[in-house]
PDB file of N, CA, C and O in Angstrom:
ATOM      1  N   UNK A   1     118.423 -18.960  60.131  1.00  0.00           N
ATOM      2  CA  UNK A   1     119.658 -18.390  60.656  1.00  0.00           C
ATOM      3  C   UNK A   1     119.845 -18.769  62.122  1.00  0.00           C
ATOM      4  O   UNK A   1     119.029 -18.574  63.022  1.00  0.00           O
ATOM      5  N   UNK A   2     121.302 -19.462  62.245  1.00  0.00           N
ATOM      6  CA  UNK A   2     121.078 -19.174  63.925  1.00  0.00           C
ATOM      7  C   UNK A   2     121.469 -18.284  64.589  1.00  0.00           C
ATOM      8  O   UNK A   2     121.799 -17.198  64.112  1.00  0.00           O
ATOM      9  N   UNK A   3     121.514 -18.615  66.009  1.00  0.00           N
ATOM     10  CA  UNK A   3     121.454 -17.179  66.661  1.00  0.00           C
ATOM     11  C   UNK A   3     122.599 -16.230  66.718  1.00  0.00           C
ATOM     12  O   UNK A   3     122.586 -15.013  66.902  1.00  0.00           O
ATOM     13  N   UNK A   4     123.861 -17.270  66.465  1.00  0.00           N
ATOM     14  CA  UNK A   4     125.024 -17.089  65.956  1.00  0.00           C
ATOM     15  C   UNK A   4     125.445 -16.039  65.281  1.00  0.00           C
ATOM     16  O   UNK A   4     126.059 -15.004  65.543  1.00  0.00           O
ATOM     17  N   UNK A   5     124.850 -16.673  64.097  1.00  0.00           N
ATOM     18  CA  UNK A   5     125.044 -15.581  62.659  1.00  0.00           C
ATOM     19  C   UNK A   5     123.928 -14.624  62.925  1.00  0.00           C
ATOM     20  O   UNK A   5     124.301 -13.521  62.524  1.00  0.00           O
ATOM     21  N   UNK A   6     122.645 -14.553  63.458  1.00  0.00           N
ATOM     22  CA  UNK A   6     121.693 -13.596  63.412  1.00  0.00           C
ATOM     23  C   UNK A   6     122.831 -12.245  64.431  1.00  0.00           C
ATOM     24  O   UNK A   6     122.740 -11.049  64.154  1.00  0.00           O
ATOM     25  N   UNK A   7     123.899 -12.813  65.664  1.00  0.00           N
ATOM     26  CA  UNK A   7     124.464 -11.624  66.065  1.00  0.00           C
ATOM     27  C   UNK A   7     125.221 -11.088  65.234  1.00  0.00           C
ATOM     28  O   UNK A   7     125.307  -9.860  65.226  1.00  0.00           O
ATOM     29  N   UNK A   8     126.000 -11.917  64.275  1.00  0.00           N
ATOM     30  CA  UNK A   8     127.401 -11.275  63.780  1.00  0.00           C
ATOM     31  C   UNK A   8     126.543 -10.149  62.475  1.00  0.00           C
ATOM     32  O   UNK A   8     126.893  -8.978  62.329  1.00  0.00           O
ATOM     33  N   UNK A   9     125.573 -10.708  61.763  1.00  0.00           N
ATOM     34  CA  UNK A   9     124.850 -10.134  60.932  1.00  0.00           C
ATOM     35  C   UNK A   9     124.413  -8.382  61.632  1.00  0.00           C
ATOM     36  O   UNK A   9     124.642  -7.312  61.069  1.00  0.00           O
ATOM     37  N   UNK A  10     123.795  -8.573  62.882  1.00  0.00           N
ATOM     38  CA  UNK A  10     123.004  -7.380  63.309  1.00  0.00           C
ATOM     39  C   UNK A  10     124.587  -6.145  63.938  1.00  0.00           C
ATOM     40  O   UNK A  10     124.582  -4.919  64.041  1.00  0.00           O
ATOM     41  N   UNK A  11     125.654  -7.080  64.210  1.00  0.00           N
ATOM     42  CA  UNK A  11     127.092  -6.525  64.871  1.00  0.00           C
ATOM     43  C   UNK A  11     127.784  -6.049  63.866  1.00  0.00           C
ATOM     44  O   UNK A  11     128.760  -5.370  64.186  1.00  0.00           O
ATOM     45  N   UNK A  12     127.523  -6.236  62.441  1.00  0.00           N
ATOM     46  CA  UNK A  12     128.171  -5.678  61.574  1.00  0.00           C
ATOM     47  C   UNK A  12     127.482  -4.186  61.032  1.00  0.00           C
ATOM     48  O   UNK A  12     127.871  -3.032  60.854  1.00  0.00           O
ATOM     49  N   UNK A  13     126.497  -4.793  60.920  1.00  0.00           N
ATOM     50  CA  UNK A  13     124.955  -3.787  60.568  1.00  0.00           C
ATOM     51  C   UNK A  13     125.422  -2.539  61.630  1.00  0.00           C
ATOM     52  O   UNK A  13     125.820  -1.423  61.296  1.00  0.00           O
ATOM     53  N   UNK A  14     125.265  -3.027  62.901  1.00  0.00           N
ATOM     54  CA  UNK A  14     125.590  -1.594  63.652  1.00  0.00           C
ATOM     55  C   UNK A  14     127.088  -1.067  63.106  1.00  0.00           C
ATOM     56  O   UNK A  14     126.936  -0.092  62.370  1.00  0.00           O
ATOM     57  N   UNK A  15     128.257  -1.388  63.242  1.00  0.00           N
ATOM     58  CA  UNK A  15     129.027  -0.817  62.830  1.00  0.00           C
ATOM     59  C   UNK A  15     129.356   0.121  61.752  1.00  0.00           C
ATOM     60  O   UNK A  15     130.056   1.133  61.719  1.00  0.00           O
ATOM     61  N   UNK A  16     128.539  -0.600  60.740  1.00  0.00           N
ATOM     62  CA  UNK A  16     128.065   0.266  59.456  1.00  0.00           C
ATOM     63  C   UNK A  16     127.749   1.330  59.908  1.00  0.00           C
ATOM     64  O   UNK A  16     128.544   2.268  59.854  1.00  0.00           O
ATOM     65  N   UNK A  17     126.260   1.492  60.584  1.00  0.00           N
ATOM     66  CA  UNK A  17     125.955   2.614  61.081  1.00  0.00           C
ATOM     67  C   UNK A  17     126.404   3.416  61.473  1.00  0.00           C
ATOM     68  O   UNK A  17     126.031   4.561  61.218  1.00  0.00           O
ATOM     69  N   UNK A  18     127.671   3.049  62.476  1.00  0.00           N
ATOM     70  CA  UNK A  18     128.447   3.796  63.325  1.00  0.00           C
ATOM     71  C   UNK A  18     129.259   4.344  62.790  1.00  0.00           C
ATOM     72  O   UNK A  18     129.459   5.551  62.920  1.00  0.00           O
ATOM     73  N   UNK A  19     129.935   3.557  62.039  1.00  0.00           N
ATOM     74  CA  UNK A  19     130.696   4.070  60.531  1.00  0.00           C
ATOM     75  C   UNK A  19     130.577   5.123  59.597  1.00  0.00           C
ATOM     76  O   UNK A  19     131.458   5.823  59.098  1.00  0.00           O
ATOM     77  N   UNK A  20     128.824   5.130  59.369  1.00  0.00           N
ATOM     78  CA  UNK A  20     128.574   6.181  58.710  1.00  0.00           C
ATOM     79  C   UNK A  20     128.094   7.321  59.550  1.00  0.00           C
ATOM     80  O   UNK A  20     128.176   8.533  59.353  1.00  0.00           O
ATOM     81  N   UNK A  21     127.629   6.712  60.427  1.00  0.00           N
ATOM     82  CA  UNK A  21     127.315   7.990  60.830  1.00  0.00           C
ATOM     83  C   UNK A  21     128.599   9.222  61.235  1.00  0.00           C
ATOM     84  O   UNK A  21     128.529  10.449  61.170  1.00  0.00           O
ATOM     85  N   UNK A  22     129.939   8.176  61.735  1.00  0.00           N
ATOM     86  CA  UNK A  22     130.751   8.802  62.348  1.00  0.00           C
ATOM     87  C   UNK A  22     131.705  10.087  61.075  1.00  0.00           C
ATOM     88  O   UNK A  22     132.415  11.090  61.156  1.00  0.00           O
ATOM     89  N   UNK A  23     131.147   9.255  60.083  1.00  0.00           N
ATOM     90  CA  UNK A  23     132.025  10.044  58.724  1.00  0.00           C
ATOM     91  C   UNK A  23     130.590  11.619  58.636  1.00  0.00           C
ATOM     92  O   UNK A  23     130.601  12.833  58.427  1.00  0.00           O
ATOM     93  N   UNK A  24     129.946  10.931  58.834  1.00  0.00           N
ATOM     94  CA  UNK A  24     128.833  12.517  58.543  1.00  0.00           C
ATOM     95  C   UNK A  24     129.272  13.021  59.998  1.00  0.00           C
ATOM     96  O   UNK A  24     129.348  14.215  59.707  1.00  0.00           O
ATOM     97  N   UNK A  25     129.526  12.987  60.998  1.00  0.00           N
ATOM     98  CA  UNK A  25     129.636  14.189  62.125  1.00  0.00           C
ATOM     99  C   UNK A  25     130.838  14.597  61.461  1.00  0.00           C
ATOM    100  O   UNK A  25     130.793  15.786  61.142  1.00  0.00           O
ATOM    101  N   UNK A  26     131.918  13.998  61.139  1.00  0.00           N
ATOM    102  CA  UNK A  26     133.052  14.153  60.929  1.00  0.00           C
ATOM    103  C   UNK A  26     133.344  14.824  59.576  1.00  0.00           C
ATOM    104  O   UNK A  26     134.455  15.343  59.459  1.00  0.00           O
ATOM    105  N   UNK A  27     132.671  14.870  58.760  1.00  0.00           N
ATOM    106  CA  UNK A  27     132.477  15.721  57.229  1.00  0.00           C
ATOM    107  C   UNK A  27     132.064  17.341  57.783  1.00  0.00           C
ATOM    108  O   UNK A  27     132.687  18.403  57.765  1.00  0.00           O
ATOM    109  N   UNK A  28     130.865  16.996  58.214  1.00  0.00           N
ATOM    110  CA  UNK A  28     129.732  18.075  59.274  1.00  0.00           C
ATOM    111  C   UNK A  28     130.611  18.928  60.018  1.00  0.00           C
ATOM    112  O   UNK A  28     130.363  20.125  59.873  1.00  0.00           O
ATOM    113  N   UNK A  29     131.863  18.559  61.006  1.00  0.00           N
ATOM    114  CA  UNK A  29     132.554  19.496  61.785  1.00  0.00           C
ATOM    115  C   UNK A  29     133.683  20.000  60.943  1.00  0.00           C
ATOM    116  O   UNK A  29     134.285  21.027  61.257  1.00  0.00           O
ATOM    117  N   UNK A  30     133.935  19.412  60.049  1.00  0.00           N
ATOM    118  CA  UNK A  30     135.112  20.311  59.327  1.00  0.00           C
ATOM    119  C   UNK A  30     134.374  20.886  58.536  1.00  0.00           C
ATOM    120  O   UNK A  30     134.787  22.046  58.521  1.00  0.00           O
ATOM    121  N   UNK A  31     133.421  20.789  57.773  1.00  0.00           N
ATOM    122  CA  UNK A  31     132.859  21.790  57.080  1.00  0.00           C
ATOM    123  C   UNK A  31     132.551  23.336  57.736  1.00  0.00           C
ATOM    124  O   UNK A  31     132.728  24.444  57.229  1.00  0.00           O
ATOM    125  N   UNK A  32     131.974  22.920  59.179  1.00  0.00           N
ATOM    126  CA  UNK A  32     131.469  24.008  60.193  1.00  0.00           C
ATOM    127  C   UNK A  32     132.799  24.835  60.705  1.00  0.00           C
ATOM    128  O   UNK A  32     132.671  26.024  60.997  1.00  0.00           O
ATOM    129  N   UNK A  33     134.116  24.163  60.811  1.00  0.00           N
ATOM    130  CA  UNK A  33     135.591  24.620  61.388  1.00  0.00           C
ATOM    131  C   UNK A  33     136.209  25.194  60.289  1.00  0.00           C
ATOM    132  O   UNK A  33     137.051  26.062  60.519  1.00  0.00           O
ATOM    133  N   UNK A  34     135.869  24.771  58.694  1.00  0.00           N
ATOM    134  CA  UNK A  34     136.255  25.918  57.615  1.00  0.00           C
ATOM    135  C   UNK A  34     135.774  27.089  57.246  1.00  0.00           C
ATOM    136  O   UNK A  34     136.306  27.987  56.594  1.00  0.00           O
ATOM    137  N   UNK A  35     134.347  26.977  57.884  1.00  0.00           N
ATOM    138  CA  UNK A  35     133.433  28.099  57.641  1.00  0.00           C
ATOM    139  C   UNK A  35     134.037  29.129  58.889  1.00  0.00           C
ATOM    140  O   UNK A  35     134.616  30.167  58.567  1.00  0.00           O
ATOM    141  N   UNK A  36     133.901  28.854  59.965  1.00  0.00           N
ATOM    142  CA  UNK A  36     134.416  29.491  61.390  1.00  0.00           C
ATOM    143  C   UNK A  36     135.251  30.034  61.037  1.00  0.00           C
ATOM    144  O   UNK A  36     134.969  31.198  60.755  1.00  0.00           O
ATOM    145  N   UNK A  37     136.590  29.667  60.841  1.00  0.00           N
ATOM    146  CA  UNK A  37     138.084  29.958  60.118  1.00  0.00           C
ATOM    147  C   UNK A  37     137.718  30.792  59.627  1.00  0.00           C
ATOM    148  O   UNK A  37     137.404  31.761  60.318  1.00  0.00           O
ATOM    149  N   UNK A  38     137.542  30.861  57.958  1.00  0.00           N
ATOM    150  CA  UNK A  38     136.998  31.522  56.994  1.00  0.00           C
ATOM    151  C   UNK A  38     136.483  33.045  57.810  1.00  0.00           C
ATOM    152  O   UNK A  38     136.902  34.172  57.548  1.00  0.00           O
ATOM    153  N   UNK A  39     135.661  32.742  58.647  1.00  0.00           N
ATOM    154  CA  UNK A  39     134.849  34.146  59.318  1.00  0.00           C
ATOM    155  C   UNK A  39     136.064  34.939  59.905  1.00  0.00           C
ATOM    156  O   UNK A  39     136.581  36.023  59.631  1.00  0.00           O
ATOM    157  N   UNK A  40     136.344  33.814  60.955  1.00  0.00           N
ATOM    158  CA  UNK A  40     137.285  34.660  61.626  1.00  0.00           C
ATOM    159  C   UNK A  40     138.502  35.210  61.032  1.00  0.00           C
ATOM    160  O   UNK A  40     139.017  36.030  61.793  1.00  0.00           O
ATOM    161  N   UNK A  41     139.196  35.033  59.847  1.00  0.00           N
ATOM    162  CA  UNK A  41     140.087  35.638  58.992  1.00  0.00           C
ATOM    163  C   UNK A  41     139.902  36.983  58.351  1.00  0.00           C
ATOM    164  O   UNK A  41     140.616  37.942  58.061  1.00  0.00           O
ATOM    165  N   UNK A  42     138.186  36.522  58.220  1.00  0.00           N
ATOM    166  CA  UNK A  42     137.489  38.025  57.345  1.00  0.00           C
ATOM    167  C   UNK A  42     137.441  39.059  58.391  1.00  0.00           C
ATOM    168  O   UNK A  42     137.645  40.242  58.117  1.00  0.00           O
ATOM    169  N   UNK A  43     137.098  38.524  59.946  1.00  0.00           N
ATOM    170  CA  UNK A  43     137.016  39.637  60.728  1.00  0.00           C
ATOM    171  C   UNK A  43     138.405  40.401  61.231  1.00  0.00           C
ATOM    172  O   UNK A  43     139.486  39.824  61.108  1.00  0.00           O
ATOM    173  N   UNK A  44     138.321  41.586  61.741  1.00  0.00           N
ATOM    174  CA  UNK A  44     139.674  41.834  62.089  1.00  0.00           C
ATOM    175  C   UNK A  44     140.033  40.902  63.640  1.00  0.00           C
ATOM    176  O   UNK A  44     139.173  40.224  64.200  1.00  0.00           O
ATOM    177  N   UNK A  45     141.605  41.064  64.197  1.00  0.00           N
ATOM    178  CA  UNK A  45     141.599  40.292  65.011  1.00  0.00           C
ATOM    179  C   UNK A  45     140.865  40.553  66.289  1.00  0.00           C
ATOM    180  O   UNK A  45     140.420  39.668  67.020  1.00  0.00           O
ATOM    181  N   UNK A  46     140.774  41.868  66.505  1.00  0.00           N
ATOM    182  CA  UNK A  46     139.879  41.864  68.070  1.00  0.00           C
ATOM    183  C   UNK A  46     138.001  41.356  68.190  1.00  0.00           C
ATOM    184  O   UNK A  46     137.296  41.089  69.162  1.00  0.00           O
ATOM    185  N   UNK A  47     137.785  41.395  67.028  1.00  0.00           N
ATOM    186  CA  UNK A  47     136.814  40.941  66.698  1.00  0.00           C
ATOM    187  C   UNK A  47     136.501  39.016  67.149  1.00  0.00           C
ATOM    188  O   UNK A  47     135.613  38.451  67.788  1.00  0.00           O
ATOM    189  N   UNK A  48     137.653  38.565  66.474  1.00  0.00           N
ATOM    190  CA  UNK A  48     137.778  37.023  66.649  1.00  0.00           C
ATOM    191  C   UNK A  48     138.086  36.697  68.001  1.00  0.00           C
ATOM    192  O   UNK A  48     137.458  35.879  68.673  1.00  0.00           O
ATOM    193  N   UNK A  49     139.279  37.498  68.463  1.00  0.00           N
ATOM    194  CA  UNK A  49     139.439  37.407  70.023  1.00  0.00           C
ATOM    195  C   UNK A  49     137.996  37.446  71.067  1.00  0.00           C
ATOM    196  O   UNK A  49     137.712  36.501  71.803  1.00  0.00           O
ATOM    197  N   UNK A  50     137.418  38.335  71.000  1.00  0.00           N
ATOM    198  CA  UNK A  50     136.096  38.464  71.503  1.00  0.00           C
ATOM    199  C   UNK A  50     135.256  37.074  70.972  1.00  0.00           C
ATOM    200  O   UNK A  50     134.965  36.276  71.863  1.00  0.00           O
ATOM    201  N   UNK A  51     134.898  36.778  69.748  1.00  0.00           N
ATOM    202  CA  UNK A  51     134.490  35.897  69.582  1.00  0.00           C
ATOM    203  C   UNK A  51     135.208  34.045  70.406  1.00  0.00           C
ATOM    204  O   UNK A  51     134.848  32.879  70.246  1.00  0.00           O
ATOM    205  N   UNK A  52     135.848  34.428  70.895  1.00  0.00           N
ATOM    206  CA  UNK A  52     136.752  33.240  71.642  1.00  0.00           C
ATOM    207  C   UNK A  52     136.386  33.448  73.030  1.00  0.00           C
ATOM    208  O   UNK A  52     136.186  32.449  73.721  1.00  0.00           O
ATOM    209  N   UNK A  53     136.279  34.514  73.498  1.00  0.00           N
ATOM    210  CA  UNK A  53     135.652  34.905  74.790  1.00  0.00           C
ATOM    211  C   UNK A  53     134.697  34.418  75.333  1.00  0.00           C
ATOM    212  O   UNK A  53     134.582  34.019  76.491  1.00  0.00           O
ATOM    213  N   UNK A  54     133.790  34.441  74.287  1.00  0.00           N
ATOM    214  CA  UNK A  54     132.207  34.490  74.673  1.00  0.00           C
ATOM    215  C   UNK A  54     132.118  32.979  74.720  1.00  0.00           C
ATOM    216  O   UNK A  54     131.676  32.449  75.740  1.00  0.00           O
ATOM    217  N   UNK A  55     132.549  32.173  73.577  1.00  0.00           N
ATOM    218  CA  UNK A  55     132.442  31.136  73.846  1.00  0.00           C
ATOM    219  C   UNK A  55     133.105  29.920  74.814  1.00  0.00           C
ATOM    220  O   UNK A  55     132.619  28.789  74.803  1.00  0.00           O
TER     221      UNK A  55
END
């Protein structure tokens, strides 16, 4: 291989990575922002308000 193709090979490879990885944070935070939601609906509202506070 030359050194050529050994970059475009290893430049794609990362992207992949980046790719996937970026879909798992991105699966990962909406899963975590439906669950949140979800809570904060169940709680009453001064409850959630406070919870917005703190953080």
């Amino acid at each position: 291989m030359s050194a050529q193709s050994q970059f475009h090979f290893i430049r794609s490879n990362v992207w992949n990575i980046l790719m996937e990885g970026g879909m798992l944070i991105m699966s990962t935070l909406f899963k975590e922002l439906k669950r949140l939601k979800t809570a904060a609906t169940s709680m009453s509202p001064w409850k959630s308000v406070g919870l917005c506070w703190k953080v």
